[in-house]
mmCIF file of the protein (N, C-alpha, C, O) and its ligand, coordinates in Angstrom:
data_MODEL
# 
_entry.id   MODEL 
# 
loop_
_entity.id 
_entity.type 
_entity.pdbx_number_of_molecules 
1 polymer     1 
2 non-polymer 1 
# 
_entity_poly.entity_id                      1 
_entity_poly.type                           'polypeptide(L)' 
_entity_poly.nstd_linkage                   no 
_entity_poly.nstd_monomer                   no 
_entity_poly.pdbx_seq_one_letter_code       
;(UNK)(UNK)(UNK)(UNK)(UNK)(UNK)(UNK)(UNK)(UNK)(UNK)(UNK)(UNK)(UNK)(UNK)(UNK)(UNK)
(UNK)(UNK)(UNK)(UNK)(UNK)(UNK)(UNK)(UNK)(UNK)(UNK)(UNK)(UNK)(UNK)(UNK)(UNK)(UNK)
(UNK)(UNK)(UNK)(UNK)(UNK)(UNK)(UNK)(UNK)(UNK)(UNK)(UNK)(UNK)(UNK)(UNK)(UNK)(UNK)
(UNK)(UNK)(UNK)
;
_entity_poly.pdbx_seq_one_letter_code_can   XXXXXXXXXXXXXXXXXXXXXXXXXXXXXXXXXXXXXXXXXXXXXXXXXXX 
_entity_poly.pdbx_strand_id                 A 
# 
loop_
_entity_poly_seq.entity_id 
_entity_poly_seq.num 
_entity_poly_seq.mon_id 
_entity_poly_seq.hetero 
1 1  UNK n 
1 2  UNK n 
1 3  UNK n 
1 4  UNK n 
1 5  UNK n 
1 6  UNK n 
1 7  UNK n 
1 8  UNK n 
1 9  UNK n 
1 10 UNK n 
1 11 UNK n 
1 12 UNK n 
1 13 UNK n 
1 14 UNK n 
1 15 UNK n 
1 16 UNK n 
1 17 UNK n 
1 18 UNK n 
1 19 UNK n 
1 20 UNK n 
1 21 UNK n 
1 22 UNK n 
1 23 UNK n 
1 24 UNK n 
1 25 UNK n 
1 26 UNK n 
1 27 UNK n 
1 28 UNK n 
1 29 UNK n 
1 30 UNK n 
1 31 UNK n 
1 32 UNK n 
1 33 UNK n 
1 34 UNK n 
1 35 UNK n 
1 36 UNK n 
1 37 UNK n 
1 38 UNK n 
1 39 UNK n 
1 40 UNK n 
1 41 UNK n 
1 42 UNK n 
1 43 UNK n 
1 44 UNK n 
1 45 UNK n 
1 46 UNK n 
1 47 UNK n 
1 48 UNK n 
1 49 UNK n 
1 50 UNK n 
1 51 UNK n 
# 
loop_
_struct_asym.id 
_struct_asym.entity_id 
A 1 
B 2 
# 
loop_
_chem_comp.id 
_chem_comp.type 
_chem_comp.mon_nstd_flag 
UNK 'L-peptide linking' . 
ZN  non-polymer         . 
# 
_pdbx_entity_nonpoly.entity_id   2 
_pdbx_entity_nonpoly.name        ? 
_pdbx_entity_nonpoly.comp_id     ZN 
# 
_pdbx_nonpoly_scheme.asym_id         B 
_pdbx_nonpoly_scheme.entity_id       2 
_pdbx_nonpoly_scheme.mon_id          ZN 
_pdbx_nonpoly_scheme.ndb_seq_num     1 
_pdbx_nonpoly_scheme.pdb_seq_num     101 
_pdbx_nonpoly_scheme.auth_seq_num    101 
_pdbx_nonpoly_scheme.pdb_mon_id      ZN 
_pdbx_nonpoly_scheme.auth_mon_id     ZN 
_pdbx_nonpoly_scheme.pdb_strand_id   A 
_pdbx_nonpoly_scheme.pdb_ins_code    . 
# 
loop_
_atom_site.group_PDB 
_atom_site.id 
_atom_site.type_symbol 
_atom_site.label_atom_id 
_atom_site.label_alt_id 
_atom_site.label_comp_id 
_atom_site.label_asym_id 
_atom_site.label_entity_id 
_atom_site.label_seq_id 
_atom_site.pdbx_PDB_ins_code 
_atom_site.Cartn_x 
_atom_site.Cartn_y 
_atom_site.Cartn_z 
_atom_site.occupancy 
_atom_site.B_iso_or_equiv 
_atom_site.pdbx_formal_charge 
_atom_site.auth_seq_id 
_atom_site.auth_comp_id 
_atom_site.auth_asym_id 
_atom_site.auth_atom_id 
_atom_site.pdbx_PDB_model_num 
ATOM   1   N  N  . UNK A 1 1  ? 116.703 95.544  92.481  1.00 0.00 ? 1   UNK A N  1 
ATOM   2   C  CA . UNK A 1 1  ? 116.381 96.913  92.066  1.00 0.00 ? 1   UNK A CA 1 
ATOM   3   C  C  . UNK A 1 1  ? 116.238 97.802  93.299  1.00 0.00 ? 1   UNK A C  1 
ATOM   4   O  O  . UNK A 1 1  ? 115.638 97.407  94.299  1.00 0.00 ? 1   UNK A O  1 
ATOM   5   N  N  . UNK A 1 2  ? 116.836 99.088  93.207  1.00 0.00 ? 2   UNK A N  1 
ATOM   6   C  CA . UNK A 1 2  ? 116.628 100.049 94.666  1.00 0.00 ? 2   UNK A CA 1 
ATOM   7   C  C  . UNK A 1 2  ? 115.714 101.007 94.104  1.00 0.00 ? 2   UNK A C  1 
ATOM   8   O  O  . UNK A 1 2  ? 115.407 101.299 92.949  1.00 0.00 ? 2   UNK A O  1 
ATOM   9   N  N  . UNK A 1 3  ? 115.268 101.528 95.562  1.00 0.00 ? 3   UNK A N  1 
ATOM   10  C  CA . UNK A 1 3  ? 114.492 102.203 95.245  1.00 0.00 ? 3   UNK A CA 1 
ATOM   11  C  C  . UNK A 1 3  ? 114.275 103.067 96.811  1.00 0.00 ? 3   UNK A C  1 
ATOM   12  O  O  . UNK A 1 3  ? 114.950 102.936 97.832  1.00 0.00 ? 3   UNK A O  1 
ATOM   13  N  N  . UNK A 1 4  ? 112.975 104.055 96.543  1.00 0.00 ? 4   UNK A N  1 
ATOM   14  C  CA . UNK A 1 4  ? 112.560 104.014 97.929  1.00 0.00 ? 4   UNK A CA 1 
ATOM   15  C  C  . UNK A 1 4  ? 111.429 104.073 98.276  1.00 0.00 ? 4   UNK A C  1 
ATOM   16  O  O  . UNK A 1 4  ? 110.684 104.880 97.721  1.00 0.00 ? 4   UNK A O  1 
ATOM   17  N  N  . UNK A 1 5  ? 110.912 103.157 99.395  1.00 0.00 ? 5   UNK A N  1 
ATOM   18  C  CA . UNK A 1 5  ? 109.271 102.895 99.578  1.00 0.00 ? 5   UNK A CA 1 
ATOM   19  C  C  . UNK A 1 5  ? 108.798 104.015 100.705 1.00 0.00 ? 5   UNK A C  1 
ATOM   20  O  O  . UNK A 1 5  ? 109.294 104.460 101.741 1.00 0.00 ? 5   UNK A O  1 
ATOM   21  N  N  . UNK A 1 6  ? 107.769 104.201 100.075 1.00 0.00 ? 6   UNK A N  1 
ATOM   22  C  CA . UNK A 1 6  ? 106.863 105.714 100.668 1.00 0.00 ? 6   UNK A CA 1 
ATOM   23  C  C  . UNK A 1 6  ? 105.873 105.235 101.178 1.00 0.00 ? 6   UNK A C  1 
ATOM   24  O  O  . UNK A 1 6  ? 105.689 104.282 100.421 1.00 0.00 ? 6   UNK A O  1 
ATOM   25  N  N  . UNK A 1 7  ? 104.941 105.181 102.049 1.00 0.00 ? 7   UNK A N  1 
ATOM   26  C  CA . UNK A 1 7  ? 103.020 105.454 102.011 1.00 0.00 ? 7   UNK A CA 1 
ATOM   27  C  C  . UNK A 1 7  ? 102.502 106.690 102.026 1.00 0.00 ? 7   UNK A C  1 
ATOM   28  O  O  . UNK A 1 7  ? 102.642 107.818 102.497 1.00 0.00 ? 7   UNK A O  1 
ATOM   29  N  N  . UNK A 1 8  ? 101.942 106.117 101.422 1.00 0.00 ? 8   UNK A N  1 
ATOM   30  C  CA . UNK A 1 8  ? 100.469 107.271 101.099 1.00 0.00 ? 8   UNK A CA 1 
ATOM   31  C  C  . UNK A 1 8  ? 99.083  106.922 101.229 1.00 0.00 ? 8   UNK A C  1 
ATOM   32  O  O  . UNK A 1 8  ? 98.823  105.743 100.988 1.00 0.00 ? 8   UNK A O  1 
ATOM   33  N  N  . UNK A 1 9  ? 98.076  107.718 101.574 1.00 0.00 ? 9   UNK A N  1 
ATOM   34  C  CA . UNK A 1 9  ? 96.689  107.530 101.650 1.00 0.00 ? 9   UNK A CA 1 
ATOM   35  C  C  . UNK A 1 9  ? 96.498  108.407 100.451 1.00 0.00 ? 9   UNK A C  1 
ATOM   36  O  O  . UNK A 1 9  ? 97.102  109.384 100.009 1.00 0.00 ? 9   UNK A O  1 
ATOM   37  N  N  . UNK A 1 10 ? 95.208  107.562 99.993  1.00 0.00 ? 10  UNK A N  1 
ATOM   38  C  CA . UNK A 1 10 ? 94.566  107.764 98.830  1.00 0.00 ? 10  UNK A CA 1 
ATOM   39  C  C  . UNK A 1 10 ? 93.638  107.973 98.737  1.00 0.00 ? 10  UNK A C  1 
ATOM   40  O  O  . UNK A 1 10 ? 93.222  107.213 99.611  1.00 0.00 ? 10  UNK A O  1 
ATOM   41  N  N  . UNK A 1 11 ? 92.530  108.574 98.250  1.00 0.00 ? 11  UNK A N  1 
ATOM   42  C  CA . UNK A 1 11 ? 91.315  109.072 97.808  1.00 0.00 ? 11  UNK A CA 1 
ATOM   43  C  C  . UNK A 1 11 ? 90.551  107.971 96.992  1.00 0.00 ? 11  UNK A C  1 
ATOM   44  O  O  . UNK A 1 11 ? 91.439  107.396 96.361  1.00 0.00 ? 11  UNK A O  1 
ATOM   45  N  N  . UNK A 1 12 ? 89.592  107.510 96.753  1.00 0.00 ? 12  UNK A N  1 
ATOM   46  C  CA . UNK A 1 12 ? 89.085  106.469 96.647  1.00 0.00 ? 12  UNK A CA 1 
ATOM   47  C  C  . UNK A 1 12 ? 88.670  106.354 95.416  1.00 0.00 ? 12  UNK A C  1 
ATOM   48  O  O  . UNK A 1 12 ? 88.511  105.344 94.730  1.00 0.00 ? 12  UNK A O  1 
ATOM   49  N  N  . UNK A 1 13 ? 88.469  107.705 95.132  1.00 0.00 ? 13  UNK A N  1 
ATOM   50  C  CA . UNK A 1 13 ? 87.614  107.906 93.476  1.00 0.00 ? 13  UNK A CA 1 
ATOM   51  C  C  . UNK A 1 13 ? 85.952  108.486 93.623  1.00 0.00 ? 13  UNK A C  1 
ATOM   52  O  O  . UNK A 1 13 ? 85.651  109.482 92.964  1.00 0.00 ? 13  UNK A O  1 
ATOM   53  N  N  . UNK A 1 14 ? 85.255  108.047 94.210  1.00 0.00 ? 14  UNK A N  1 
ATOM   54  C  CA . UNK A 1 14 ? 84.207  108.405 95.217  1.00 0.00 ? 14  UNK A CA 1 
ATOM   55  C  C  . UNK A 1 14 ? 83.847  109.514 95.462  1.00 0.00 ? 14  UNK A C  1 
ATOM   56  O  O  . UNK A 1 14 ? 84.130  110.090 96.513  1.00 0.00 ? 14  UNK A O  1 
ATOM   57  N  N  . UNK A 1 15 ? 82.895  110.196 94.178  1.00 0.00 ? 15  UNK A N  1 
ATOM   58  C  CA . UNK A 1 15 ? 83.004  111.984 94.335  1.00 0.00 ? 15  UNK A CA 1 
ATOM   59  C  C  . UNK A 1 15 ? 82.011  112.158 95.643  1.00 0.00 ? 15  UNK A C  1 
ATOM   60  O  O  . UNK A 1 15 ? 81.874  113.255 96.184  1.00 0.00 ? 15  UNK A O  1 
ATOM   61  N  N  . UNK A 1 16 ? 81.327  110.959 96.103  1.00 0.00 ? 16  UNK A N  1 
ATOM   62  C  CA . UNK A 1 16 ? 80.640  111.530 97.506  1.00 0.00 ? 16  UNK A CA 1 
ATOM   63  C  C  . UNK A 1 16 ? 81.319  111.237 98.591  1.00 0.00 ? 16  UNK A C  1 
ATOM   64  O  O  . UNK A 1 16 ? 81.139  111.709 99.713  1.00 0.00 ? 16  UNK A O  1 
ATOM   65  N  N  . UNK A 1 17 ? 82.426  110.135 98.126  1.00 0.00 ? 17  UNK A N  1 
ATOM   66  C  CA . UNK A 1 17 ? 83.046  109.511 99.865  1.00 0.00 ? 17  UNK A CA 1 
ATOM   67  C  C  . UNK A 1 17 ? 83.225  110.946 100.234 1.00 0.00 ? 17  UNK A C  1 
ATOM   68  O  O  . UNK A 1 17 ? 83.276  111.900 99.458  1.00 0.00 ? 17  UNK A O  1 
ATOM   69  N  N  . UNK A 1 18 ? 83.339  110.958 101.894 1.00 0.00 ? 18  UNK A N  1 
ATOM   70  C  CA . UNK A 1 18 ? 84.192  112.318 102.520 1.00 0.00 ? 18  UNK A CA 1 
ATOM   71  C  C  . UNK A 1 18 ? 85.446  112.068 102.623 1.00 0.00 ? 18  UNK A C  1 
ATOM   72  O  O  . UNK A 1 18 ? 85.970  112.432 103.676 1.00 0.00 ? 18  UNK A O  1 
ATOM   73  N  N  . UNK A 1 19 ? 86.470  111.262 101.411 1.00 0.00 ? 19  UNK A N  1 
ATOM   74  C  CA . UNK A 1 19 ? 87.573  111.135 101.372 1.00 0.00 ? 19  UNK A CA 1 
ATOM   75  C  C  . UNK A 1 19 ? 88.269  112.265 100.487 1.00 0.00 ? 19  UNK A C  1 
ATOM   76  O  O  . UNK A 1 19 ? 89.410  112.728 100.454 1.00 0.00 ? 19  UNK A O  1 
ATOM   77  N  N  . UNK A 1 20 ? 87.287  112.468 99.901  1.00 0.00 ? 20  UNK A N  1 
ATOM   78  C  CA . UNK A 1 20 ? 87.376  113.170 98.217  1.00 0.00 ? 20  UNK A CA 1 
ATOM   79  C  C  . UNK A 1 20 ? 87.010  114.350 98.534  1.00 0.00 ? 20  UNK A C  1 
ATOM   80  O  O  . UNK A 1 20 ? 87.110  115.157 97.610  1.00 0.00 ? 20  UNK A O  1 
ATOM   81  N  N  . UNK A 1 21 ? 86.324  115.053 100.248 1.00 0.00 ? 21  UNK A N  1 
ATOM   82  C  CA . UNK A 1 21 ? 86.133  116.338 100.218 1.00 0.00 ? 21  UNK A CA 1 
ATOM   83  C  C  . UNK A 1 21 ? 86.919  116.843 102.011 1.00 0.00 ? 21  UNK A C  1 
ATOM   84  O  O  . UNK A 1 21 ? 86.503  117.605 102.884 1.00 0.00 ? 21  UNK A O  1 
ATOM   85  N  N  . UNK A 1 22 ? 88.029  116.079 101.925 1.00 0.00 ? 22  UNK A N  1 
ATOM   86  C  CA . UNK A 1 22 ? 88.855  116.288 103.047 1.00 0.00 ? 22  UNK A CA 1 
ATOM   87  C  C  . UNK A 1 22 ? 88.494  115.657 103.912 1.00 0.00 ? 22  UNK A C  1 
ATOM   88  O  O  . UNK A 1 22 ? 88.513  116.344 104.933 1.00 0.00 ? 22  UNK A O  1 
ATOM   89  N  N  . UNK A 1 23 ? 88.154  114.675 104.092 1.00 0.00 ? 23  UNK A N  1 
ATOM   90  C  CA . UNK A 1 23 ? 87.859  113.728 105.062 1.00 0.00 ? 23  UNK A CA 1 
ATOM   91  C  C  . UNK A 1 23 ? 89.329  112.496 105.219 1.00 0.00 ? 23  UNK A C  1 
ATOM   92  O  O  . UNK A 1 23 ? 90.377  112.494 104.572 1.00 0.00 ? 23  UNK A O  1 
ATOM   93  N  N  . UNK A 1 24 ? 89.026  111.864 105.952 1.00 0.00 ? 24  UNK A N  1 
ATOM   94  C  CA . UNK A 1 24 ? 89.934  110.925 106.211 1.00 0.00 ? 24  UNK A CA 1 
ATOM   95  C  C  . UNK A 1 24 ? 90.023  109.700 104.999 1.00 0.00 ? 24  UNK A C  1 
ATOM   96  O  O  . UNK A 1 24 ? 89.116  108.911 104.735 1.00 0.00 ? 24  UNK A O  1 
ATOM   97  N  N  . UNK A 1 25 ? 91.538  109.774 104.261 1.00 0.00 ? 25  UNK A N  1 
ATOM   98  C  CA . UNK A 1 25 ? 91.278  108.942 103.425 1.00 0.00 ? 25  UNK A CA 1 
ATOM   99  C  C  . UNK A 1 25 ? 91.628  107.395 103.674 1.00 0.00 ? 25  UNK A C  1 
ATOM   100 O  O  . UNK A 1 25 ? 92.260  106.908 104.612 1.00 0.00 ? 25  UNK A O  1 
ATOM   101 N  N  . UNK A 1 26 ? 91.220  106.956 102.909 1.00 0.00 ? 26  UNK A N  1 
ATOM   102 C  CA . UNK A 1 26 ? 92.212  105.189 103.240 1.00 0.00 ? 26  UNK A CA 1 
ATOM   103 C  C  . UNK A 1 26 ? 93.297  105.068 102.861 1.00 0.00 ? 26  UNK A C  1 
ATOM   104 O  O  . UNK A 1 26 ? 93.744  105.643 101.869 1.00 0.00 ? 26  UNK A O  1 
ATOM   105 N  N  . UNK A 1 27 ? 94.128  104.028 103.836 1.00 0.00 ? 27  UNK A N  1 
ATOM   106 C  CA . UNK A 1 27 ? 95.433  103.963 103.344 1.00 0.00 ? 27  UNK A CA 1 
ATOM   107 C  C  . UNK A 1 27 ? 96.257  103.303 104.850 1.00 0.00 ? 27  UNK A C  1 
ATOM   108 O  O  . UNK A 1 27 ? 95.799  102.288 105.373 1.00 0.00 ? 27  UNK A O  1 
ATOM   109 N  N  . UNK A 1 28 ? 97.120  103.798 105.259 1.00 0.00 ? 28  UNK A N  1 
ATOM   110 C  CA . UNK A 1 28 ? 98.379  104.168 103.813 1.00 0.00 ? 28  UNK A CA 1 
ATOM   111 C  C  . UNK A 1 28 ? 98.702  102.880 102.981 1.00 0.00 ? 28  UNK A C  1 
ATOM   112 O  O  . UNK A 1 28 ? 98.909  101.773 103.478 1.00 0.00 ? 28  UNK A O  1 
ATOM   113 N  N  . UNK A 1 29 ? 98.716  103.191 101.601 1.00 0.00 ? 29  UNK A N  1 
ATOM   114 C  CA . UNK A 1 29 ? 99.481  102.067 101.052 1.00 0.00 ? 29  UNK A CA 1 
ATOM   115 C  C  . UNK A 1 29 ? 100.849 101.996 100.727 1.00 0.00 ? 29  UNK A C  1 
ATOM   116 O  O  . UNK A 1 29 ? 101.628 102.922 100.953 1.00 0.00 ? 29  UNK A O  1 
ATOM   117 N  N  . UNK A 1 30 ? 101.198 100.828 100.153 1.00 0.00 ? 30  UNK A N  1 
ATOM   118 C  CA . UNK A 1 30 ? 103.230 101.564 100.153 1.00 0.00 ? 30  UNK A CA 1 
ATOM   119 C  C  . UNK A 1 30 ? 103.242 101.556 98.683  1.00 0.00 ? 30  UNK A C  1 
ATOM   120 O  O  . UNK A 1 30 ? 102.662 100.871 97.840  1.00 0.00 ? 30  UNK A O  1 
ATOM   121 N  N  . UNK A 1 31 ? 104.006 102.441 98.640  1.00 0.00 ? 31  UNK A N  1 
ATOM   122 C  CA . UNK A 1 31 ? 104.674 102.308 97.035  1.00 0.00 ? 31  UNK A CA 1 
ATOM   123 C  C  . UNK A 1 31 ? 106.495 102.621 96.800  1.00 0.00 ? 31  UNK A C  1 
ATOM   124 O  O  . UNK A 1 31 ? 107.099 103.378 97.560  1.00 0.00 ? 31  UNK A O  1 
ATOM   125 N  N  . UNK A 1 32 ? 107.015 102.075 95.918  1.00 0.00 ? 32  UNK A N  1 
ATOM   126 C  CA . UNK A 1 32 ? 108.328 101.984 96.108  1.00 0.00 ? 32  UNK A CA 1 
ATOM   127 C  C  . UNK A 1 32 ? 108.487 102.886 94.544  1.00 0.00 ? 32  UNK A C  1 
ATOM   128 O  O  . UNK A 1 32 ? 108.064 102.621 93.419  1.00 0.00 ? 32  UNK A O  1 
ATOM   129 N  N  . UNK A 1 33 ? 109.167 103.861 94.992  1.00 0.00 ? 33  UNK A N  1 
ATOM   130 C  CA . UNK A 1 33 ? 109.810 105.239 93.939  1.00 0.00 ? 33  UNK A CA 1 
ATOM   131 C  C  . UNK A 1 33 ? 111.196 104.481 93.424  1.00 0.00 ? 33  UNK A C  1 
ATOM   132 O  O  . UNK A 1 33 ? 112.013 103.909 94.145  1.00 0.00 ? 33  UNK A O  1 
ATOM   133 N  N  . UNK A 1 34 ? 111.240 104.637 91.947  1.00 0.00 ? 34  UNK A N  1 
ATOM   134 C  CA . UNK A 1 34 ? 112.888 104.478 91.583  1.00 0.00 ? 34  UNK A CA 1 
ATOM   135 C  C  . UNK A 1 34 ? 113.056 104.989 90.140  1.00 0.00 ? 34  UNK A C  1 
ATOM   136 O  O  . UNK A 1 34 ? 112.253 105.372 89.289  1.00 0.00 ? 34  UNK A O  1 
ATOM   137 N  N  . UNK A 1 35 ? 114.632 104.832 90.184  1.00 0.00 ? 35  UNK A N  1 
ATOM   138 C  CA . UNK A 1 35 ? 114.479 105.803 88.993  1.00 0.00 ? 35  UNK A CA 1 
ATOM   139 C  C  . UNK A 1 35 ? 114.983 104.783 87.958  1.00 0.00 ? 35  UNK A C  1 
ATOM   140 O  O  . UNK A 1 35 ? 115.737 103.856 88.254  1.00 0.00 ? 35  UNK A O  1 
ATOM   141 N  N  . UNK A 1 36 ? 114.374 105.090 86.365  1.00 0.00 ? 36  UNK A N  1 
ATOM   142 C  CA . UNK A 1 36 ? 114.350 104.337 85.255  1.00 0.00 ? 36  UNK A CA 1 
ATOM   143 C  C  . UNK A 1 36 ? 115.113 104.951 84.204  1.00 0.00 ? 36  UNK A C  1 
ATOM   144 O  O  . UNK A 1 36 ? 114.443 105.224 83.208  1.00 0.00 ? 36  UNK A O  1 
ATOM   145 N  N  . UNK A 1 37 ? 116.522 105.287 84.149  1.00 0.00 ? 37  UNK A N  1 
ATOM   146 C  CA . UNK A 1 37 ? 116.735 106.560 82.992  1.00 0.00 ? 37  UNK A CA 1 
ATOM   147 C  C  . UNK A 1 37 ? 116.399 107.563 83.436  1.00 0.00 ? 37  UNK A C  1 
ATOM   148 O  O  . UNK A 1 37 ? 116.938 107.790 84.518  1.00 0.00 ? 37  UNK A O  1 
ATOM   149 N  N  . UNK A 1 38 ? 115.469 108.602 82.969  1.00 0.00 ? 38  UNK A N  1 
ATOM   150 C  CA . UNK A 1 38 ? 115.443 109.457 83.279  1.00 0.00 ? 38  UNK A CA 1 
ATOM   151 C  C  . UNK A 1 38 ? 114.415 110.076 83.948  1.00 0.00 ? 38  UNK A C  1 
ATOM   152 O  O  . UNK A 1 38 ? 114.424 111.212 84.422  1.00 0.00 ? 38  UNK A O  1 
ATOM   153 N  N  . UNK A 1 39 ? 113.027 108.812 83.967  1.00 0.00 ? 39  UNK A N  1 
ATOM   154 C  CA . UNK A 1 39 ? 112.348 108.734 84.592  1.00 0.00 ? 39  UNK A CA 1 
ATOM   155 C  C  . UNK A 1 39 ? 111.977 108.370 85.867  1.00 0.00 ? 39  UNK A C  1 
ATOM   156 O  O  . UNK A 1 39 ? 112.499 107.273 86.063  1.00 0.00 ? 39  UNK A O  1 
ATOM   157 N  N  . UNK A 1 40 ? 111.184 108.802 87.096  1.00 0.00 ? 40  UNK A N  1 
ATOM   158 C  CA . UNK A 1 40 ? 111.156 108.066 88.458  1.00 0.00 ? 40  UNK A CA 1 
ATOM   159 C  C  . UNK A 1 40 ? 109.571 107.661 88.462  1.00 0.00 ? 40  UNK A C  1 
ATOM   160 O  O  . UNK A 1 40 ? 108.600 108.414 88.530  1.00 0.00 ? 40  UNK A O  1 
ATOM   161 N  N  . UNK A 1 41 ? 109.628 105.813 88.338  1.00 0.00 ? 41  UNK A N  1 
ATOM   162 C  CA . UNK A 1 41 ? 108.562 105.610 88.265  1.00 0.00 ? 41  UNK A CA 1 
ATOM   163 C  C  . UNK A 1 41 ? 108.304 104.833 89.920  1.00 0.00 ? 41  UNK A C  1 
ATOM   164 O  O  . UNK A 1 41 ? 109.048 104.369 90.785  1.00 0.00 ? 41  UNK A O  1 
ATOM   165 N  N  . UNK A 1 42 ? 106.622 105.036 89.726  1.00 0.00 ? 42  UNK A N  1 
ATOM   166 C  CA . UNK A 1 42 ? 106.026 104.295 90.593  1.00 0.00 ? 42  UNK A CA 1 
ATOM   167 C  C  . UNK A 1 42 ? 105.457 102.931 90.825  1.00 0.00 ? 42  UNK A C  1 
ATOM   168 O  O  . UNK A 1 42 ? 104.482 102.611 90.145  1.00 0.00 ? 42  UNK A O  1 
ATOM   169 N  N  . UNK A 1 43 ? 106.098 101.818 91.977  1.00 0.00 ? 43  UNK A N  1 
ATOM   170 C  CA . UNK A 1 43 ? 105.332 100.493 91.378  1.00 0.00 ? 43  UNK A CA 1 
ATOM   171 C  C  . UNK A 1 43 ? 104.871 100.213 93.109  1.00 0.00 ? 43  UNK A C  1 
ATOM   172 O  O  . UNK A 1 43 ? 105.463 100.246 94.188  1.00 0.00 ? 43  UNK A O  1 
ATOM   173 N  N  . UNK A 1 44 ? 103.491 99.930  92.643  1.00 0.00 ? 44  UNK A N  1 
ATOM   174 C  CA . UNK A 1 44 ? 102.105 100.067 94.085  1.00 0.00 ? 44  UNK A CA 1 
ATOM   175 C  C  . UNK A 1 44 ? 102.772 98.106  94.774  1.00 0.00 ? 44  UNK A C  1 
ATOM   176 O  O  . UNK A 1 44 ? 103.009 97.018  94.248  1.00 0.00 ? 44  UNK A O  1 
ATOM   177 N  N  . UNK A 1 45 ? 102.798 98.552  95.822  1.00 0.00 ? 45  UNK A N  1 
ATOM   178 C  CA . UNK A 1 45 ? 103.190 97.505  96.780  1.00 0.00 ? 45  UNK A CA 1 
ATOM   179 C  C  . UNK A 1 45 ? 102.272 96.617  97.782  1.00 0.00 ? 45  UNK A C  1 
ATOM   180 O  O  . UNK A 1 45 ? 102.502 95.594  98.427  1.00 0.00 ? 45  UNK A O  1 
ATOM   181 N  N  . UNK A 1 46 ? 100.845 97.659  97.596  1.00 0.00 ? 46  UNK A N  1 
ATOM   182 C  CA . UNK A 1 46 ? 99.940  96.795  98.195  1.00 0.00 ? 46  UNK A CA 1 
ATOM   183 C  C  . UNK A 1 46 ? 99.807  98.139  99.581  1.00 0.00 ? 46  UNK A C  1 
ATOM   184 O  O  . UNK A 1 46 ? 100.141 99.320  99.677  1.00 0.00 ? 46  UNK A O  1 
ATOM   185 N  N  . UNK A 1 47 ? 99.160  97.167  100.431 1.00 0.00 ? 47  UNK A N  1 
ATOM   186 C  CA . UNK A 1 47 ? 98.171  98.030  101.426 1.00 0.00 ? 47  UNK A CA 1 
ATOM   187 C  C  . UNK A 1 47 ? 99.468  97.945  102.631 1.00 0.00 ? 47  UNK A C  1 
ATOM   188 O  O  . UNK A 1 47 ? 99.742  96.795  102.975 1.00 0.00 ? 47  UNK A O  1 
ATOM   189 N  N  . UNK A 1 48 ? 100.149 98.894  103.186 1.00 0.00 ? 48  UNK A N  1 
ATOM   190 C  CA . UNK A 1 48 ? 100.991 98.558  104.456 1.00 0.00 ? 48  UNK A CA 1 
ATOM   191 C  C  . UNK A 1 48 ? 100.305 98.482  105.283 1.00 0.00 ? 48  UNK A C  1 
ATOM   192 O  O  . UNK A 1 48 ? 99.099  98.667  105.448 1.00 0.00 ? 48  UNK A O  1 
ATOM   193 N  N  . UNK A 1 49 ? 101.768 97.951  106.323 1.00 0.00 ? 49  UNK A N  1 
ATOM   194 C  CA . UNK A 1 49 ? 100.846 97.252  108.051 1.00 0.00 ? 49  UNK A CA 1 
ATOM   195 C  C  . UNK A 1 49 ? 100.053 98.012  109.108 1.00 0.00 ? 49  UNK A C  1 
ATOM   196 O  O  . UNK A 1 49 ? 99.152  97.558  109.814 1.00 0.00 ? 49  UNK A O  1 
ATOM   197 N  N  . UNK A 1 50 ? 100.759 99.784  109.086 1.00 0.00 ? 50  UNK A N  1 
ATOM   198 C  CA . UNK A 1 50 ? 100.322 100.361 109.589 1.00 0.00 ? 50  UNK A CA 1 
ATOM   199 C  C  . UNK A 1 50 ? 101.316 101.845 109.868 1.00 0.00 ? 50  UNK A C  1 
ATOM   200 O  O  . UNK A 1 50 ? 102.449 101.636 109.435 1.00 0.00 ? 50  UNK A O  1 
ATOM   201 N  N  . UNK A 1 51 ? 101.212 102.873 110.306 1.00 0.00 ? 51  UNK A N  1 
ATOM   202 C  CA . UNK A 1 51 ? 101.808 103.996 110.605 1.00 0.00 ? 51  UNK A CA 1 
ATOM   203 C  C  . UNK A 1 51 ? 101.368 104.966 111.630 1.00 0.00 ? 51  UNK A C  1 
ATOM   204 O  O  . UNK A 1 51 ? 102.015 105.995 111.823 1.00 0.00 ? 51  UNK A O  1 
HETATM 205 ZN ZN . ZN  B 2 .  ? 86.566  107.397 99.892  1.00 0.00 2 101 ZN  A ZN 1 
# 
């Protein structure tokens, strides 16, 4: 299956972390974009090595 893998940092959920009020979030994790029909879904790849 192709696709293409992205990272991103994420926000934690954590309405007090200072991730959630512009602070430094965690991450990056990877995720690999592809398209399904007519949809482009997302499937989470886990935590990458680094950037
Ligand atoms: Zn956080």
């Amino acid at each position: 299956m192709s696709g293409t893998v992205y990272h991103e940092y994420r926000t934690c959920g954590d309405e007090t972390c200072q991730c959630m009020s512009g602070g430094t979030k965690p991450g990056p994790y990877a995720y690999r974009a592809y398209r399904d029909g007519d949809t482009v879904r997302r499937e989470y790849l886990g935590k990458a090595e680094s950037e």
